[in-house]
N, C-alpha and C positions, 0 to 999 in steps of 0.2 A: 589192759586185761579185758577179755571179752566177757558178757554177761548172757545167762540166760536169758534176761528179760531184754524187752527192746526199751530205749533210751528215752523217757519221758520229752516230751517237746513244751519246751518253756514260754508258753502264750503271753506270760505275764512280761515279757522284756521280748520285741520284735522289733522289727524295722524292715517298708519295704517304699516303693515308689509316694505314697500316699499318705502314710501315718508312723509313726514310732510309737510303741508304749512302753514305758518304763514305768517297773515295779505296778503294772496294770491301768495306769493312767494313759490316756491317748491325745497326740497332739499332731500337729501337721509337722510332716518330714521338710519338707521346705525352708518355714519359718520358725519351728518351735512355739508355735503356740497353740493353746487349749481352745484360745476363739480366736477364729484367723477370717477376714475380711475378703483375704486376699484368694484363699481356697474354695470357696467358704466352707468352712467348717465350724460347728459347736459342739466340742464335748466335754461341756461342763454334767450335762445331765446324765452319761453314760459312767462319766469319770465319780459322779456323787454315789451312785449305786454302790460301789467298791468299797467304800470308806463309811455311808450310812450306818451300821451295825454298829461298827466301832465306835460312833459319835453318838449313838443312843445309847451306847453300854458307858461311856466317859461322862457324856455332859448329863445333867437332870431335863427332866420335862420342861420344866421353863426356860432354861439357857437353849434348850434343843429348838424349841415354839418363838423364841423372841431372838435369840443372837445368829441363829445359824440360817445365814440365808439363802440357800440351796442353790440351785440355776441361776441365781440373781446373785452370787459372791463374785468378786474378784478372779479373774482367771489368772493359771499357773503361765509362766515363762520358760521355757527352757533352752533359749536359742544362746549358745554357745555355753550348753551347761553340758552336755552330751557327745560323745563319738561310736564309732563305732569298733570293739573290743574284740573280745576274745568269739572266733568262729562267726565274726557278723552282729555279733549280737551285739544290742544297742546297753554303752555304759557312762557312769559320768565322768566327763575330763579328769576333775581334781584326784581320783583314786584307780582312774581306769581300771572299775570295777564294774559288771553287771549285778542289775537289783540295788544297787549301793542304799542302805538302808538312812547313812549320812545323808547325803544328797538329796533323793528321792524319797524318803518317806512321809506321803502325801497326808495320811492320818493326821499324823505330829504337827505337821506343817496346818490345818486346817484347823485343828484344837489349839495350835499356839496361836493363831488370826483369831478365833470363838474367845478367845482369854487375856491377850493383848502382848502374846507373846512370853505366857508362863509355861514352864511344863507342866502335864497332866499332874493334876493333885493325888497324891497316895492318901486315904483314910486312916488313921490317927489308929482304927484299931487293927488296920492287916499292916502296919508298920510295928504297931504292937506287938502282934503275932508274930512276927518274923523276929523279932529281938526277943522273944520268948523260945522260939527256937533256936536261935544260935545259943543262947543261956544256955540250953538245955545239952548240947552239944560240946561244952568247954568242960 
C-alpha cells in the first residue's frame, strides 16, 4: 500500500563497502569487528556515545566512575554473527532478523559485562508498583 509520507530511512542497521552498523553500533564490513587492525578502524568511542544515556540512567555514579570503562572496554565481535536480510539490510544469522534486539542489544550486553553478566536490577519499589497495579486490575 502506498503512503503519503515517504519511507523513513533506517540509519540504525546499514551496510556498505566500509562499515555495517547493527542496531546503531558500527563495525568493519570485512572482519566484523569494533577494533580492527586490519582496516584500521576504532569505534568503540562513536559506538559508547549510543549506549551512554542508558548506562547513566541503569548504573549509579560509582559503578558509572569505577566499573564502566569507556574506550578502554573490551570490544564487540560480530564476524559471522550477521548477514545481509531483508532489502540489503544488515541482520543476525540466528533469527534473520534486522535490529534483532536478541542478538544485538548493545546496552544489555555492556550492563551484563558492568555486573558480571546479571540483568539489569528492577527496584524493589517500581516492582512494587507494578504488582499494585495488576491487584488493582483482578
Amino acid at each position: 500500500m502506498d503512503s503519503q509520507f515517504e519511507e523513513v530511512e533506517d540509519y540504525n542497521n546499514v551496510v556498505d563497502s566500509y562499515s555495517v552498523t547493527l542496531n546503531g553500533f558500527i563495525f568493519c564490513t570485512r572482519h566484523g569487528l569494533e577494533v580492527c587492525e586490519k582496516c584500521p578502524t576504532d569505534n568503540r568511542s562513536a559506538n559508547n556515545m549510543v549506549v551512554e544515556d542508558m548506562l547513566h540512567e541503569k548504573l549509579t555514579e560509582e559503578e558509572y566512575n569505577t566499573k564502566w570503562k569507556g574506550d578502554e572496554r573490551e570490544p564487540f565481535v560480530i564476524t559471522h554473527k550477521w548477514t545481509r536480510v531483508n532489502k540489503g539490510k544488515p541482520g543476525c544469522i540466528a533469527h534473520k532478523k534486522v535490529a534483532c534486539e536478541e542478538c544485538f542489544n548493545w546496552g544489555e550486553k555492556l550492563y551484563r559485562g558492568i555486573h558480571g553478566g546479571r540483568k539489569p536490577r528492577v527496584s524493589r519499589l517500581s516492582r512494587k508498583s507494578k504488582d499494585r497495579s495488576t491487584d488493582r486490575l483482578e
